[in-house]
C-alpha positions as CSV (number, residue, x, y, z in Angstrom):
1,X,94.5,-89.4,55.1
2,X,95.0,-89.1,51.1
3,X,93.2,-90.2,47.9
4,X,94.6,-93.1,45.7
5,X,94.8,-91.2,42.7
6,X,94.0,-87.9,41.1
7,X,90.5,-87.5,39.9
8,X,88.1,-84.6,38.9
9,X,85.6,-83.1,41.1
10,X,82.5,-81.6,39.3
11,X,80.6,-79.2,40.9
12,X,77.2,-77.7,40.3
13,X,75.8,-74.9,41.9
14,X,73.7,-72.0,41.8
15,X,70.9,-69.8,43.9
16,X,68.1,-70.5,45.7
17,X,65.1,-67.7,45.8
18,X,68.4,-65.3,45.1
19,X,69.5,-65.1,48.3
20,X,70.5,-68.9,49.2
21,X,73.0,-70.9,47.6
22,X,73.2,-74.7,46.4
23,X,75.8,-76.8,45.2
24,X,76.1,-80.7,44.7
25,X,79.1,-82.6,43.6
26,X,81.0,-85.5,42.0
27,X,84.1,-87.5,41.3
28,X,85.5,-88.5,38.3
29,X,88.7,-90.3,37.6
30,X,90.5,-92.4,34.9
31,X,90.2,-96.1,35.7
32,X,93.1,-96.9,33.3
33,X,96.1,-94.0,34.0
34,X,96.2,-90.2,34.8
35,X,94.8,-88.8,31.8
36,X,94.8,-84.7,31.8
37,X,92.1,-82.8,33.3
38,X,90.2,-81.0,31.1
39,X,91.8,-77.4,30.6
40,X,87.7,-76.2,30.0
41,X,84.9,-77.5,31.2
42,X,83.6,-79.6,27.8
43,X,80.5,-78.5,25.7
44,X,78.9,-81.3,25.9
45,X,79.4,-81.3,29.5
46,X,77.2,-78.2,29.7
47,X,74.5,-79.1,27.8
48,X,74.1,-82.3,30.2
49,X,73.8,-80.2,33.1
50,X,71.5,-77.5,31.6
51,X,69.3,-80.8,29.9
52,X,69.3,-82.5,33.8
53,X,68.5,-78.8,35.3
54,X,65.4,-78.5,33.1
55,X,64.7,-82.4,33.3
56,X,60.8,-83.1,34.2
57,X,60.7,-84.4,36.9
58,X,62.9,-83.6,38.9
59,X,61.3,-81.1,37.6
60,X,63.9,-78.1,39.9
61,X,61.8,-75.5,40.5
62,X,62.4,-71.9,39.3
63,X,63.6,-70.7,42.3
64,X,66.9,-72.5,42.1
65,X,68.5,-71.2,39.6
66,X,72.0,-72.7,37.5
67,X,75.1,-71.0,37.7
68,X,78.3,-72.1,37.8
69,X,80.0,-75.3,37.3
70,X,83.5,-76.2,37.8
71,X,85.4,-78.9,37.0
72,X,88.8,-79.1,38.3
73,X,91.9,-82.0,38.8
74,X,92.1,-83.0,42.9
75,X,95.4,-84.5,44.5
76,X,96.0,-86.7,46.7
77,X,96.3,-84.5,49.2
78,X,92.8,-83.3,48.8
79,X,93.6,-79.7,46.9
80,X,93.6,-78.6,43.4
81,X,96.5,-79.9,41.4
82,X,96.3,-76.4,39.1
83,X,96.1,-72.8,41.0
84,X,93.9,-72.2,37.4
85,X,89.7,-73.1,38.3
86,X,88.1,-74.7,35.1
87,X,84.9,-73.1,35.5
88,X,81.9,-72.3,33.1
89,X,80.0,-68.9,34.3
90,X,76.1,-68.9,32.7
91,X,76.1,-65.6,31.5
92,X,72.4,-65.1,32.9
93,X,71.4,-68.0,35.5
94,X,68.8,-70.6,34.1
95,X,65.9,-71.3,36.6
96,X,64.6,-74.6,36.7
97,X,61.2,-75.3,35.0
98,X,58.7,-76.5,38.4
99,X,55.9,-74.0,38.9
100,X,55.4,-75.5,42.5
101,X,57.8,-73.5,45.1
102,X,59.7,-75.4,47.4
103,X,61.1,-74.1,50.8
104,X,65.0,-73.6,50.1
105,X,65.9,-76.6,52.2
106,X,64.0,-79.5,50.4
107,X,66.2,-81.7,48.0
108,X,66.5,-84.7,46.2
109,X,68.9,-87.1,46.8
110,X,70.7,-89.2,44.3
111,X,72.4,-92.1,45.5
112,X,75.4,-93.5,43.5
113,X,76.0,-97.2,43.6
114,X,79.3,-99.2,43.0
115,X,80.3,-102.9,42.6
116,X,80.7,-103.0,46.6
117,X,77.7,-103.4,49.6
118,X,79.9,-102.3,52.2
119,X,82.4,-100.8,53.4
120,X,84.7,-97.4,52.2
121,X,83.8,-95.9,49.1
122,X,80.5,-98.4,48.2
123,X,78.1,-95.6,47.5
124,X,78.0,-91.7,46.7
125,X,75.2,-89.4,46.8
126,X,74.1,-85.9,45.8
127,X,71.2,-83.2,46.3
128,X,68.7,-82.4,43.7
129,X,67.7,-78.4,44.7
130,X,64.0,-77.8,45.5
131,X,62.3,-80.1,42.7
132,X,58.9,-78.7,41.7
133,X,56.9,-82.0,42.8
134,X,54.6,-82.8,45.7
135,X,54.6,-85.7,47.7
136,X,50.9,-88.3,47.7
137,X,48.9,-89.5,50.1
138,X,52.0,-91.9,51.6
139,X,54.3,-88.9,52.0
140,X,56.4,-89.1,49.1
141,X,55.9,-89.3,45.3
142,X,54.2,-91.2,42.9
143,X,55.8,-94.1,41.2
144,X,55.2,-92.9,37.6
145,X,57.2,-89.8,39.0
146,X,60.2,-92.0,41.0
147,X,60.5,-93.8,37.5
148,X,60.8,-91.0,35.6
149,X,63.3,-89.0,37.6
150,X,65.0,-92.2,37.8
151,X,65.7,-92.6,33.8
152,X,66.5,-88.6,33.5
153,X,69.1,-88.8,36.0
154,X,70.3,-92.1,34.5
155,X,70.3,-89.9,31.3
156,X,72.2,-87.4,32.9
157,X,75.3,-89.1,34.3
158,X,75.4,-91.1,31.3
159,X,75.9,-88.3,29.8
160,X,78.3,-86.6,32.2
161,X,80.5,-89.6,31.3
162,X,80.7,-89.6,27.8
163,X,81.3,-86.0,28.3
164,X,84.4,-86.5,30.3
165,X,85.4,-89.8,28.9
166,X,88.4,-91.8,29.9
167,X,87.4,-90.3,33.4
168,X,83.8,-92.1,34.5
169,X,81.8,-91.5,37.6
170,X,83.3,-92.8,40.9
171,X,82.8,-92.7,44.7
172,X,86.0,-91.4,46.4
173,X,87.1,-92.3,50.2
174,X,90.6,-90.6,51.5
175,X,90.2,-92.4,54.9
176,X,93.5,-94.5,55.6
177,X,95.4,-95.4,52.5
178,X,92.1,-94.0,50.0
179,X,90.3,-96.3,47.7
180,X,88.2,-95.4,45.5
181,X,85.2,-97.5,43.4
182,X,83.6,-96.8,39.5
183,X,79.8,-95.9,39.8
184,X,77.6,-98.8,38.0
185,X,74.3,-97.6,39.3
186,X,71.7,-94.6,40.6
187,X,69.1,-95.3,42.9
188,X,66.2,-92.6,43.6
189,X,64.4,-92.4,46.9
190,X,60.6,-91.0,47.1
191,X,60.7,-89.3,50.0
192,X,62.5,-85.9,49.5
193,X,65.8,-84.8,52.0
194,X,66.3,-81.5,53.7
195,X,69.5,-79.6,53.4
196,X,69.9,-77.3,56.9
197,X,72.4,-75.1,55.2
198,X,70.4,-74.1,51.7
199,X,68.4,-72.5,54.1
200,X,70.2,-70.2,56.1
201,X,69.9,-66.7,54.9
202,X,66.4,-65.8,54.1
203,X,64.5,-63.7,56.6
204,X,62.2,-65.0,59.2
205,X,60.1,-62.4,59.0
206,X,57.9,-63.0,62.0
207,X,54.8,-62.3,62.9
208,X,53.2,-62.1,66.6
209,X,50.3,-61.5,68.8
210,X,49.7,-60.6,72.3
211,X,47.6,-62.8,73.9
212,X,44.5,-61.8,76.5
């Protein structure tokens, strides 16, 4: 298994209620040639990410808080092409703005949409940490609040390409040969995922009772 080509992987993580950890990711590549990888992760680049972290809605609660972000050249084989990590560090982490607390394991997810229905490489997704908003009466959100999460992501990976322009948003597959197709879309669902692994280290804390 290999990739077509050499593309960039962006990846954004942080903490969850200090203890957990979260990280979503995606692919970037130039449609027209190999252009360099960035040798920094852009400016502009980190001002999307800290706009999308702080968009309402999502609305990512304060208990996931921003990070890191890296941004680094993938070969076809899978591994970075540089032993060097292009990485921006937040000198303090930035919490997200939602008052309401989440458990660690609730998310978002972002689906990306291609060109293509079917078949390898047609659609991408991520995971929004722990946004600050609670589901209606059906069991998922309001559609004033699917819109609205729906243009502030749009915004976002808009942005994220004109950041890292010629390289544009794409969906990756290495299976067989590799293929790989250019992002034209973003779809939101209502009701939100759950991410086993974001919660994995914070304590149980039991309590218990003997019974007559």
């Amino acid at each position: 298994m290999a990739y077509p080509r050499k593309f960039l992987r962006l990846v954004i993580s942080g903490s969850l209620y200090d203890v957990e950890t979260f990280s979503y990711s995606m692919a970037l590549i130039d449609p027209s040639g190999d252009a360099q990888p960035p040798s920094v992760v852009p400016p502009a680049l980190i001002s999307a990410v800290q706009a999308f972290h702080a968009a309402s809605p999502p609305s990512v609660s304060s208990a996931a808080k921003l990070e890191t972000i890296k941004l680094n050249q993938i070969g076809l084989d899978g591994k970075y092409t540089s032993p060097t990590t292009v990485y921006h560090e937040f000198g303090s982490p930035i919490p997200g703005i939602g008052t309401t607390l989440m458990p660690a394991q609730v998310a978002l997810a972002v689906s990306l949409t291609t060109p293509i229905k079917r078949g390898r490489a047609h659609a991408g997704r991520f995971y929004v940490p722990v946004p600050g908003i609670l589901p209606i009466t059906w069991g998922g959100w309001s559609a004033p609040n699917m819109n609205a999460c729906l243009t502030n992501t749009k915004t976002f990976l808009n942005a994220v390409n004109t950041a890292l322009d010629p390289h544009k948003l794409c969906v990756m597959s290495n299976i067989g040969a590799g293929t790989f197709q250019i992002v034209t879309g973003v779809r939101i669902g209502g009701v939100l995922d759950t991410i086993r692994s974001r919660r994995a280290k914070i304590p149980e804390q039991y309590v218990s009772a003997t019974l007559a």
